[in-house]
VOGU-3710 file (C-alpha; in Angstrom, 3 decimals, decimal comma):
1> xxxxxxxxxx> 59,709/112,684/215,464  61,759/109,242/216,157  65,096/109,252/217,537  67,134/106,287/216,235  70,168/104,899/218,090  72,564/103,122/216,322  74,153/100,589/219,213  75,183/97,187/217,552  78,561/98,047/216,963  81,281/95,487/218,713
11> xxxxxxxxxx> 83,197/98,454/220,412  86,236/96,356/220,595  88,267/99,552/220,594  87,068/100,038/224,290  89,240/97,308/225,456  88,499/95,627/228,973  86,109/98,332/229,675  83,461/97,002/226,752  83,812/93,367/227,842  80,697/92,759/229,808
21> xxxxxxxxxx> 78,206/95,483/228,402  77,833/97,415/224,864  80,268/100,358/224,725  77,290/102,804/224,725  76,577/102,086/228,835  80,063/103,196/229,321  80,803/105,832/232,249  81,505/109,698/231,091  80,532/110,668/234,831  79,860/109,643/238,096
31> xxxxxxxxxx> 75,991/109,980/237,236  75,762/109,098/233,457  76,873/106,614/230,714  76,556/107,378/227,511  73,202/105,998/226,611  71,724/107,204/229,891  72,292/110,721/228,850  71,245/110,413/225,583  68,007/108,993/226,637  67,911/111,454/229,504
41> xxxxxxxxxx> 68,380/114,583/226,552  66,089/112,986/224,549  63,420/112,713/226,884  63,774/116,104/228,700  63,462/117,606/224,869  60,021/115,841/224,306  60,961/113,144/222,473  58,659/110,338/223,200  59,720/107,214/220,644  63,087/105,779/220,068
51> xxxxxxxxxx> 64,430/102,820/217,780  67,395/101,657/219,483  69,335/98,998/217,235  71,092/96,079/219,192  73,768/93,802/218,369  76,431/92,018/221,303  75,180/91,855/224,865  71,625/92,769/223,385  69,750/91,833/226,526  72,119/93,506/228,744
61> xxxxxxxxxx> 70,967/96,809/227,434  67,502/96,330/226,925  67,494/95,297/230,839  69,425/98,616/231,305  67,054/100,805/229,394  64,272/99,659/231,109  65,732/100,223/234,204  66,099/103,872/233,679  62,361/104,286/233,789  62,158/107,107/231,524
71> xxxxxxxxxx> 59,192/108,361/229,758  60,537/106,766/226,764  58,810/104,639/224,662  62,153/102,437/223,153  61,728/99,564/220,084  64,938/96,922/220,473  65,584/95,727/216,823  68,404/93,730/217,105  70,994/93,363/214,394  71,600/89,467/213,537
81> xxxxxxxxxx> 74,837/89,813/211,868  76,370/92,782/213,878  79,787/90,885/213,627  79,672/90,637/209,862  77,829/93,732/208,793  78,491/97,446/209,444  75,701/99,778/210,895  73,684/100,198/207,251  72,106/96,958/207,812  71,411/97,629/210,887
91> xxxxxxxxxx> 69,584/100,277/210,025  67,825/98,143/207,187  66,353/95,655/209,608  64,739/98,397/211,693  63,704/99,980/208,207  59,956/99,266/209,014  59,676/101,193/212,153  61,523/104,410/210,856  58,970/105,144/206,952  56,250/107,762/208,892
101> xxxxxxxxxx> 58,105/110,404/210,950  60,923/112,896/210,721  64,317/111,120/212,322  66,859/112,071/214,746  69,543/109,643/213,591  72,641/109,634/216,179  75,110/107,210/217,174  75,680/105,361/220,452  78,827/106,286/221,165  78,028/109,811/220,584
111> xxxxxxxxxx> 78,034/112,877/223,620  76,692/116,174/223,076  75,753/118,987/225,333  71,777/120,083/225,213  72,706/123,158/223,178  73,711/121,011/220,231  70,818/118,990/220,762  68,333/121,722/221,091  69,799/123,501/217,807  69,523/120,420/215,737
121> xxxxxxxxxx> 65,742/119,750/216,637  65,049/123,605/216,337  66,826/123,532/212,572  63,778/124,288/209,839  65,598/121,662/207,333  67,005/118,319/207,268  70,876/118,910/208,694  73,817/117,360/210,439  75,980/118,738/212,383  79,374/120,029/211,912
131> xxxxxxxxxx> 82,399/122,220/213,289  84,258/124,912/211,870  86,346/125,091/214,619  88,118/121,853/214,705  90,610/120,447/212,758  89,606/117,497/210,121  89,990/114,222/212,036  92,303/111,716/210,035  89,723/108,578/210,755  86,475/110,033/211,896
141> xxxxxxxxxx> 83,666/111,863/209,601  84,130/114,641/207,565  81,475/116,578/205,692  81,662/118,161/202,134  80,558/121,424/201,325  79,291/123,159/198,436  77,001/126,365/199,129  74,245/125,774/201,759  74,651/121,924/201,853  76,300/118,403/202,424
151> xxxxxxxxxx> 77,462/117,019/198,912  79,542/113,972/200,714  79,854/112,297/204,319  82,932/109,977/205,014  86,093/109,471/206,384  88,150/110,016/203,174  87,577/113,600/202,352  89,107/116,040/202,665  88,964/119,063/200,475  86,134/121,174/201,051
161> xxxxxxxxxx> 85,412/120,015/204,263  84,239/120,130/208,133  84,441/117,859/210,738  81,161/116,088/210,981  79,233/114,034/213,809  77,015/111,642/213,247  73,877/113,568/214,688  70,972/114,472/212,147  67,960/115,636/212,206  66,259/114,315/208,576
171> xxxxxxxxxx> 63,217/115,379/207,398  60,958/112,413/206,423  60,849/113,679/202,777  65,100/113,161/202,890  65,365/110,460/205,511  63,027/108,183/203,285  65,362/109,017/200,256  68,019/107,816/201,672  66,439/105,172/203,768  65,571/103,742/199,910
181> xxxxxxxxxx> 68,977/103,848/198,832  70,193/101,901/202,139  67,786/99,119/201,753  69,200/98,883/197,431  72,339/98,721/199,027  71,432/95,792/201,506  69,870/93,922/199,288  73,001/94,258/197,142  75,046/92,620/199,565  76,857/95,977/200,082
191> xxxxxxxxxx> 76,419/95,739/203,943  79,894/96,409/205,127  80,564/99,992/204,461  78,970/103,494/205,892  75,066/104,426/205,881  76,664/107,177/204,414  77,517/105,861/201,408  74,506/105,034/200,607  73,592/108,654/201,444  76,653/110,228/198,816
201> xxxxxxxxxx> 74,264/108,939/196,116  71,315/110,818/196,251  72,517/114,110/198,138  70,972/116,191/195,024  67,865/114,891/196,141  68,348/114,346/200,214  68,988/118,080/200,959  71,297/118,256/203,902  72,614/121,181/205,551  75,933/121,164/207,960
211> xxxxxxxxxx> 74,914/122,896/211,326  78,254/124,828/212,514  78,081/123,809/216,954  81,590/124,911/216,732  83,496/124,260/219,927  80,169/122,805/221,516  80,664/119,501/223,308  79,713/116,814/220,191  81,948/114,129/219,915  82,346/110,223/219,715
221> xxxxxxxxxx> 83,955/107,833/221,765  86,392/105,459/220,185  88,899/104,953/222,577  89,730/105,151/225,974  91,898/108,040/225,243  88,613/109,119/223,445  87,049/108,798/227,103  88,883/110,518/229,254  88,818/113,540/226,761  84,750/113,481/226,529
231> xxxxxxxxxx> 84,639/112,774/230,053  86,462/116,213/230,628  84,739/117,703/228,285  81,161/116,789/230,136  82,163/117,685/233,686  83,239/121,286/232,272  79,539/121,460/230,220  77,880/120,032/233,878  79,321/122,779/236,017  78,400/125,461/233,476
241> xxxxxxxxxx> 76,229/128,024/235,144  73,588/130,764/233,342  71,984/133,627/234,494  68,195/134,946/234,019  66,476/137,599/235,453  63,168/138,098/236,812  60,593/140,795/237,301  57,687/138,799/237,775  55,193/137,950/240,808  53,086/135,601/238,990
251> xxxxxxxxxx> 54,955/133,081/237,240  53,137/131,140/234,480  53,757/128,653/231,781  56,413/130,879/229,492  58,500/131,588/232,732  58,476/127,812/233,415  59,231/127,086/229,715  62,374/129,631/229,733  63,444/128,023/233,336  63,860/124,729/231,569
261> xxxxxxxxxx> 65,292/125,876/228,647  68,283/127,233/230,335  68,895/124,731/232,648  69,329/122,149/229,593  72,768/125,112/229,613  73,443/124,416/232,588  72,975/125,543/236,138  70,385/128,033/236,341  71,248/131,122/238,764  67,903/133,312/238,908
271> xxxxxxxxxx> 68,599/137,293/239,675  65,306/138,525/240,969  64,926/142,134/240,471  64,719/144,342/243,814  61,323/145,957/244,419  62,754/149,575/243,924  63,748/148,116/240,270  60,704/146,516/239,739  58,577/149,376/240,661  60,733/151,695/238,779
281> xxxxxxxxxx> 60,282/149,589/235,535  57,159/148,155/235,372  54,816/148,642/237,986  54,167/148,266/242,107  55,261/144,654/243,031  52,415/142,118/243,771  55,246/139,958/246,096  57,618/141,859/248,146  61,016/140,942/247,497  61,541/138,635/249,887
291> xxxxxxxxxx> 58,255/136,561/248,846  58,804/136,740/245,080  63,016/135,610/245,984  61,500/132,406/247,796  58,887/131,715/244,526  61,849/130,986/242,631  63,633/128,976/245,349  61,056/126,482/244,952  60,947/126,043/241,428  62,821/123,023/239,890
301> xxxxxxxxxx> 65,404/123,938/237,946  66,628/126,887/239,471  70,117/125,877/241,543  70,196/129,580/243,195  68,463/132,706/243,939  70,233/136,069/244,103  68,991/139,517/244,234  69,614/141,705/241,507  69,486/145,428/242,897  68,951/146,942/239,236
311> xxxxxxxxxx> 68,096/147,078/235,837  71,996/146,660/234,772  73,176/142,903/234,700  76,408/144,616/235,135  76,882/144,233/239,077  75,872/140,300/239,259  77,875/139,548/235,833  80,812/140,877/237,427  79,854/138,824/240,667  78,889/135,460/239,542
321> xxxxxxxxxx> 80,445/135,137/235,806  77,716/133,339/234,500  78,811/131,355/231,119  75,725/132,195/229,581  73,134/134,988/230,146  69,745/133,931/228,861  66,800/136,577/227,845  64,101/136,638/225,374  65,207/138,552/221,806  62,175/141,559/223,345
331> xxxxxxxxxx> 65,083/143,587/224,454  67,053/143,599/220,458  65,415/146,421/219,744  63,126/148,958/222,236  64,264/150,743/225,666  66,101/147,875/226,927  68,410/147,660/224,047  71,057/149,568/226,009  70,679/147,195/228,963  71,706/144,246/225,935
341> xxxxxxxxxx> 74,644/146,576/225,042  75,699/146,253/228,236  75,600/142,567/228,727  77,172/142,024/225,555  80,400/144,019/226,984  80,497/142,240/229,895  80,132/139,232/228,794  82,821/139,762/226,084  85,368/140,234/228,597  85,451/136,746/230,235
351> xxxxxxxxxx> 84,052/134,945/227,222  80,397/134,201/227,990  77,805/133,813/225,782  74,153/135,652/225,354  71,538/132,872/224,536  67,941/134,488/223,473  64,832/132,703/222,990  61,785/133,955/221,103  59,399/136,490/223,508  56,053/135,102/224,710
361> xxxxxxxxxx> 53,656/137,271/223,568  50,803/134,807/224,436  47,263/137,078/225,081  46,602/134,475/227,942  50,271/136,649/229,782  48,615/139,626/229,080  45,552/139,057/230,416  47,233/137,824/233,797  49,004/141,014/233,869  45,414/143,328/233,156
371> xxxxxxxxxx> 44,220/141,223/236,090  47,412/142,468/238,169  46,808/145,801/237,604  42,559/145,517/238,316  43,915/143,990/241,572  46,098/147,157/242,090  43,519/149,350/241,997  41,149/147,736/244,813  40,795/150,051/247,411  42,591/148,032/250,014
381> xxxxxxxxxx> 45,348/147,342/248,296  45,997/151,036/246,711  46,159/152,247/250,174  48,862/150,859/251,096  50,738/150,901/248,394  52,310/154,538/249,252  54,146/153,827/252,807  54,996/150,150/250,809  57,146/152,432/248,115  58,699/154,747/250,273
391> xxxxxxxxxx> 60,190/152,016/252,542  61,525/150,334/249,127  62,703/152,984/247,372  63,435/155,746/249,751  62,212/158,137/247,533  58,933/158,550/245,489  57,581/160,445/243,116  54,027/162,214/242,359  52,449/164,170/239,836  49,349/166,155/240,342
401> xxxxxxxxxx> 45,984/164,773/238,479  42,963/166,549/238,433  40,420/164,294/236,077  40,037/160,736/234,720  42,376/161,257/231,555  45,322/163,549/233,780  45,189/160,723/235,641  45,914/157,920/233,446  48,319/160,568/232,050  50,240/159,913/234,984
411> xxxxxxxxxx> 49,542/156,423/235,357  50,840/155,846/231,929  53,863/157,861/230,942  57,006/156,671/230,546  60,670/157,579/229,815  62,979/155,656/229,122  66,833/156,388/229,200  69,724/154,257/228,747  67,729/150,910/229,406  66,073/152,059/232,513
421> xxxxxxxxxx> 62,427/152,933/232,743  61,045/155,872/234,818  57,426/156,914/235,678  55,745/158,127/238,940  54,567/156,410/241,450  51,842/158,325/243,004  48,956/160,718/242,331  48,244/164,205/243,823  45,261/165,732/243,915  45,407/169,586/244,886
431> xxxxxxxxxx> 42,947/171,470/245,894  44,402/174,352/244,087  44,212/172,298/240,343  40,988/170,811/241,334  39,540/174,215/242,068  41,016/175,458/238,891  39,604/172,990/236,355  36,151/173,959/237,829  36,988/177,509/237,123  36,522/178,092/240,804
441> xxxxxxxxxx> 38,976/180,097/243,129  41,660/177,850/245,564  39,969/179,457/248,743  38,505/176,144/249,829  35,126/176,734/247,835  34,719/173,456/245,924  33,484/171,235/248,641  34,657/167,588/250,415  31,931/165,796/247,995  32,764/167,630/244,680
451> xxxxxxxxxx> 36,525/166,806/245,596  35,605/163,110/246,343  33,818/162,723/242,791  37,208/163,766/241,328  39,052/160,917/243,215  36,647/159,232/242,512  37,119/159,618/238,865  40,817/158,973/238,821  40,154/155,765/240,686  38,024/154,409/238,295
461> xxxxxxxxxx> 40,580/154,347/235,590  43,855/154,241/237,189  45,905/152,059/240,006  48,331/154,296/241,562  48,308/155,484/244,930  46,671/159,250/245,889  47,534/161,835/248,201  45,317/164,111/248,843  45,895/167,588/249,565  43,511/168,442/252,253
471> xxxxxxxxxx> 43,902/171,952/252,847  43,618/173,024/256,364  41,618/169,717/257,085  38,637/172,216/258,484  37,599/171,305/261,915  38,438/169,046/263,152  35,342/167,501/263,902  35,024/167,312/259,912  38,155/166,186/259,624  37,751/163,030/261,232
481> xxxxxxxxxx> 34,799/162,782/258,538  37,358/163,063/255,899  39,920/160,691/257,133  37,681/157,964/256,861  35,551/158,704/254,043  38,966/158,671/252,364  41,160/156,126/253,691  37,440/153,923/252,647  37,925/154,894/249,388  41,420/153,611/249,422
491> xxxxxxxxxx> 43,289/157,277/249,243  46,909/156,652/250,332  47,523/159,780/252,519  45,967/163,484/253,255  48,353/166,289/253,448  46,576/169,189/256,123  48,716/172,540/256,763  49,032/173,930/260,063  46,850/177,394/259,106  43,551/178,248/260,437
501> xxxxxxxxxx> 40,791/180,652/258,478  39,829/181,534/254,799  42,633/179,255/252,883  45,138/181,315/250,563  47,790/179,656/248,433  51,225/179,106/250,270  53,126/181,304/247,404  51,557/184,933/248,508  53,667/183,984/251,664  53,123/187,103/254,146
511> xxxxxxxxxx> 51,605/189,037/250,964  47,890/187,746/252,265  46,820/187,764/255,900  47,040/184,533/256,591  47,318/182,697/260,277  48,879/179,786/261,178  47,252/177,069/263,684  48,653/176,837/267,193  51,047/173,813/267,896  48,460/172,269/270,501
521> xxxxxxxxxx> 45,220/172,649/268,057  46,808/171,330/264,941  48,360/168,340/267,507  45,159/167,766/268,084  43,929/167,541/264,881  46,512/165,297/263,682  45,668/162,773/266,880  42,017/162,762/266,550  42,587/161,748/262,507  44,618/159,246/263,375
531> xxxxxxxxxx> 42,174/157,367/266,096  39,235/157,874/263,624  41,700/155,494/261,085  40,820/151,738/260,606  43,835/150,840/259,016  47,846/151,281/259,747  48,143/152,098/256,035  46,898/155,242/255,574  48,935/158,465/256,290  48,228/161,810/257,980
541> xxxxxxxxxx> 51,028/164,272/256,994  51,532/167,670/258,486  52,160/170,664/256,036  54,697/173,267/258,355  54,324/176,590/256,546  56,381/178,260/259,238  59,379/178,958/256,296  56,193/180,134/254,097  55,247/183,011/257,046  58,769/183,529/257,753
551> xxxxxxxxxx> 58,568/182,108/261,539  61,531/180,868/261,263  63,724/177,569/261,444  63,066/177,009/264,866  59,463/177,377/264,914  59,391/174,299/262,096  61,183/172,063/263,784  59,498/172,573/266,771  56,497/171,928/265,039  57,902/168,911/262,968
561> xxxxxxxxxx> 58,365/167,408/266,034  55,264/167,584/268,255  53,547/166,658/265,035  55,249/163,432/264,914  54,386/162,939/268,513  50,901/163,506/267,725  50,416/161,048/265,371  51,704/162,468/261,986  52,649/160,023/259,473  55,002/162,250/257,943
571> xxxxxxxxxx> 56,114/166,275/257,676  55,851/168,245/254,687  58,057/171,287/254,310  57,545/174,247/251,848  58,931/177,155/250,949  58,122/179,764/248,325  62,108/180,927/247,791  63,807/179,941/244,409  66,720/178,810/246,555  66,657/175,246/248,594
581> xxxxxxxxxx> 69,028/176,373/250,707  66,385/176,468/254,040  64,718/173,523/252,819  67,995/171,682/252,895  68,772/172,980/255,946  65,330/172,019/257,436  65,870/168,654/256,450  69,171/168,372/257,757  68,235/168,970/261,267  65,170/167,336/260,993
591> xxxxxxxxxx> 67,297/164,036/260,366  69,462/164,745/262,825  67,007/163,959/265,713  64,549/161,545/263,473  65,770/159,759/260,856  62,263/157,126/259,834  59,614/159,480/259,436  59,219/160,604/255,677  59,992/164,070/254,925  57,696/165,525/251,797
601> xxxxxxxxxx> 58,932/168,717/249,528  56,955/170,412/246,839  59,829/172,252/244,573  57,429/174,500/242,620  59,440/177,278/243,113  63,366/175,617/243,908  62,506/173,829/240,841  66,398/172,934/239,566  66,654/170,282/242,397  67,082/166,958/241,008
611> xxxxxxxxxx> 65,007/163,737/242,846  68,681/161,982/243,578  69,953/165,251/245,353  66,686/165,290/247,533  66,869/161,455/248,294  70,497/162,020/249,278  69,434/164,386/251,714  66,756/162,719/253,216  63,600/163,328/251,381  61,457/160,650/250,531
621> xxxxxxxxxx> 58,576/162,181/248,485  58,594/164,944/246,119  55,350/165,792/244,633  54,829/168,192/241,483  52,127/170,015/242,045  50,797/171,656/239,742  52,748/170,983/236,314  49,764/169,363/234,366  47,145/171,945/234,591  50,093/174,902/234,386
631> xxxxxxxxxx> 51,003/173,046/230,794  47,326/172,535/229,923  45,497/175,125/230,195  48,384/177,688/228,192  48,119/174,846/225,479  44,360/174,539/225,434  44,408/178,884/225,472  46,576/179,068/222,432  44,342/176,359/220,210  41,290/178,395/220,778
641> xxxxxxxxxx> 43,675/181,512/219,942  44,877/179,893/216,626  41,102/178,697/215,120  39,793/182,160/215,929  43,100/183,404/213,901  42,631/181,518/211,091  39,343/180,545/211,120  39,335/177,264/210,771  40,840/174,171/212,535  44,090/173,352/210,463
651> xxxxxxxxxx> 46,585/175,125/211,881  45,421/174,198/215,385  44,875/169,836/214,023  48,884/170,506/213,147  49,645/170,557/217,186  46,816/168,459/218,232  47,373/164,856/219,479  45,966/162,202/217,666  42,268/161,109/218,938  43,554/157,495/218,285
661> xxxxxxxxxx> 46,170/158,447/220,582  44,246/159,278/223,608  42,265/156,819/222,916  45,096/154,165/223,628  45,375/155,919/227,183  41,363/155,026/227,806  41,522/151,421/229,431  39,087/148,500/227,700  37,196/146,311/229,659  38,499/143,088/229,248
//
């Protein structure tokens, strides 16, 4: 495409201030005239050649547009008559430069804002632009009407009509009709009137269509009362500012392309989601806040950098009052719709605008992401990941896995409620369902090495971090074995209980002889772990079943402590009462006298507390235990049931999911 500027009019209009240059290297701000920021628009919009017509002071402003330096590439065809002739011969002498490419056809003296520019080049057909919003100018252009197109362009209508601007975009097929009927008129002598009346002759076939930029800055300058309104106009449009939002740690060409297309709005404030957001929405953070928050300081076009703390614009709307909010059209339909809703409202009440671009779905982004998540699951970096979410989001959450598919099962699954996106963020992997999908009894019998192949198996085809329910953690010669094989295999933590002998499940309580460690032992058990770790990263937690043998408050705490002096990483506290009451009461003098180290509860039997109510007290990991193989097995149980009852496999196919959809849960190799 070729932009043509039409700048050999005599802008006598202008007065004093058009005596020494053309009237299109006028001032409209301290920065710009108004061919400057045409050229500037026209450049930063990929427009690469320009036919600029000339007329008085012709050298002047070739001298000036070189002196731009812009990656422009600008033929001067100068106008020999300019004083006798109006613009349509003008536009005849340059007729031989403009027969082989679509045109953008403006004039000189003509200032729009990006978003009018960006519209018109984005338009599918040949248009013009126009405004339903303003009243029809006595002297200036108006545009007629009838269905979908422009029947007539000129000053003298009325009826039927829009204001108009002289700013098309013609596709060659049109442009070269009309271009045809300009040069008959030229060579008719008819060389003082409009190009556009030339153009009212052949409208039936030059298929125009008005493009509404209602109260978007497009306007000419005429006058230097003209001037001082435009000039307002611009420094309004030039302190404009628009908001985007960012998830990302790896920022790639689409970002970049979505950057630049906003800041043509105006200037660009970038909310960069907090890490508990991120990690609640999409998945564990690559870049720490405070790395991902500096990214974007360094990337042109962004003017400022502010966190935003969640999913809801609403917060940072209300803050900043952005005139426009720009997002791709990904979130018109799906989970984030409500999120839209939201922005919609808020924007509504101060009068800014929602501007949405088309979503990149580019395989090259996907396959940067799939990379992400292979570097998530590298043993190194899974470790850590664990301690990383607790200090970001205070709380976390885990679900127990016990295979390669319950795994992904919790790696995968989703729910998503009024815009917001929840999953888990860790793994658990319990003796007890571990020793139960083997068919074996939870009394310890399903050794360290059969355990470690299960890991093992959830590692291969997941990224989450594990914790690792260790039981008693043996002796404690072994368990120094343990700790390392694990923390090598990048396991996050090991939860050990403070109980000695034959293991029994924590829910017989007192029901089943069971004995619990001495303080000093399991102290030492906890320190020698910790000096057989490499790294800082991975986390011994100590399991107080004091409330589970009905020791008493006094005895956990006492324990809690002296673990923590040992070495522990962080204190688990159970309890097999339906009531929270002593676990809430645990907690709260726990926090009293230590408020850092995490606190970890297992509600399998106070099951109606809800994850904000623990955070609020001063949990920071709950862990469900058990849920998946306590919903599994029942299920799997009443399908054999039902083929044996109706021999055959109908009736059971009815409940059964899809094959292709547990399939989609089996990652590809890319």
């Amino acid at each position: 495409m070729k932009a043509l500027i039409l700048n050999s009019g005599m802008g006598s209009r202008m007065g004093v201030l058009t005596s020494e240059h053309p009237k299109c290297m006028t001032e409209v701000s301290s920065r710009e005239t108004i061919l400057s920021r045409q050229l500037r628009q026209l450049a930063e919009a990929g427009i690469r050649e320009v036919v600029m017509t000339t007329g008085l002071f012709d050298s002047v402003l070739v001298n000036y547009c070189q002196s731009l330096e812009l990656p422009l590439h600008i033929s001067f065809i100068k106008n020999p008559v300019y004083q006798e002739t109006n613009y349509i011969y003008s536009i005849y002498c340059a007729r031989e430069e403009l027969k082989n490419d679509d045109i953008l056809l403006m004039h000189g003296d003509l200032v729009f804002e990006n978003r009018v520019l960006d519209a018109v080049l984005e338009n599918a057909d040949s248009c013009m632009t126009v405004s339903s919003t303003l009243p029809l100018p006595e002297k200036d252009f108006k545009a007629v009407i009838q269905g979908d197109r422009i029947t007539k362009v000129g000053v003298e209508f009325f009826n039927d009509a829009m204001a108009a601007q002289p700013l098309y975009k013609l596709k060659k097929e049109d442009w070269l009709v009309w271009l045809d009927r300009i040069a008959a008129f030229c060579e008719a002598d008819q060389v003082k009137c409009y190009a556009e009346c030339a153009l009212n002759e052949v409208t039936e076939s030059c298929r125009i269509r008005p493009l509404d930029v209602r109260n978007d800055l497009c306007a000419e300058i005429d006058d230097p009362k003209d001037l001082a309104v435009v000039s307002e106009k611009v420094r309004r449009v030039e302190s404009r500012t628009v908001y985007l939002c960012f998830s990302t740690d790896m920022v790639h060409s689409g970002h970049i392309a979505i950057i630049r297309r906003a800041a043509r709005l105006g200037k660009v404030i970038a909310g960069v989601l907090s890490d508990e957001a991120v990690i609640s929405y999409k998945r564990f953070p690559l870049l720490p806040f405070a790395e991902r928050r500096a990214l974007f300081e360094n990337i042109s076009g962004i003017s400022r950098v502010v966190e935003q703390k969640t999913l809801s614009y609403r917060e940072n709307l209300e803050r900043y009052r952005p005139d426009y909010v720009v997002h791709g059209d990904d979130w018109v339909s799906g989970f984030q719709k409500p999120v839209r809703e939201e922005v919609l409202s808020v924007l509504s009440g101060y009068g800014g605008r929602l501007v949405e671009f088309p979503y990149s779905r580019d395989e090259k982004y996907q396959k940067l992401e799939n990379r992400a998540r292979v570097h998530l699951s590298l043993p190194d970096v899974r470790r850590e990941r664990l301690k990383k979410a607790i200090e970001m989001k205070g709380l976390v959450t885990a679900l127990e896995a016990h295979s390669g598919i319950t795994g992904l099962i919790v790696e995968k699954t989703v729910a998503y409620e009024n815009g917001e996106a929840r999953q888990f963020d860790a793994m658990w992997v319990s003796s007890l369902c571990d020793s139960t999908a083997k068919g074996k009894p939870d009394i310890e019998l399903v050794d360290m090495t059969s355990r470690f192949r299960t890991i093992d198996d959830i590692m291969e085809v997941t990224t989450k971090p594990i914790i690792f329910d260790g039981d008693t953690g043996g002796l404690t010669e072994h368990f120094v074995y343990t700790v390392r094989s694990l923390e090598r295999m990048g396991v996050s933590a090991v939860i050990i209980e403070d109980k000695t002998g034959l293991k029994k499940n924590s829910l017989f309580g007192t029901e089943v002889a069971q004995t619990q460690d001495s303080v000093e032992n399991f102290c030492a058990k906890i320190a020698a772990g910790k000096r057989a770790q490499k790294t800082k990263e991975f986390m011994i937690i100590a399991r107080i079943e004091s409330l589970i043998l009905e020791q008493g408050m006094e005895d956990a705490l006492v324990r809690a402590a002296a673990y923590v002096k040992a070495g522990a990483d962080g204190i688990m506290i159970h309890s097999r009462r339906k009531e929270p009451d002593e676990i809430f009461a645990f907690v709260e003098r726990f926090r009293q006298s230590d408020q850092t180290t995490p606190v970890v509860v297992v509600p399998t039997s106070f099951h109606t507390v809800t994850e904000e109510e623990f955070k609020e007290r001063g949990v920071n990991v709950v862990i469900y235990a058990n849920q998946l193989t306590r919903t599994g097995f029942p299920a799997m149980q009443r399908a054999a049931e039902t083929i044996l009852r109706y021999h055959r496999a109908k009736e059971c196919d009815d409940r059964c999911m899809s094959i292709q959809e547990i399939l989609h849960l089996i990652p590809e190799e890319e």
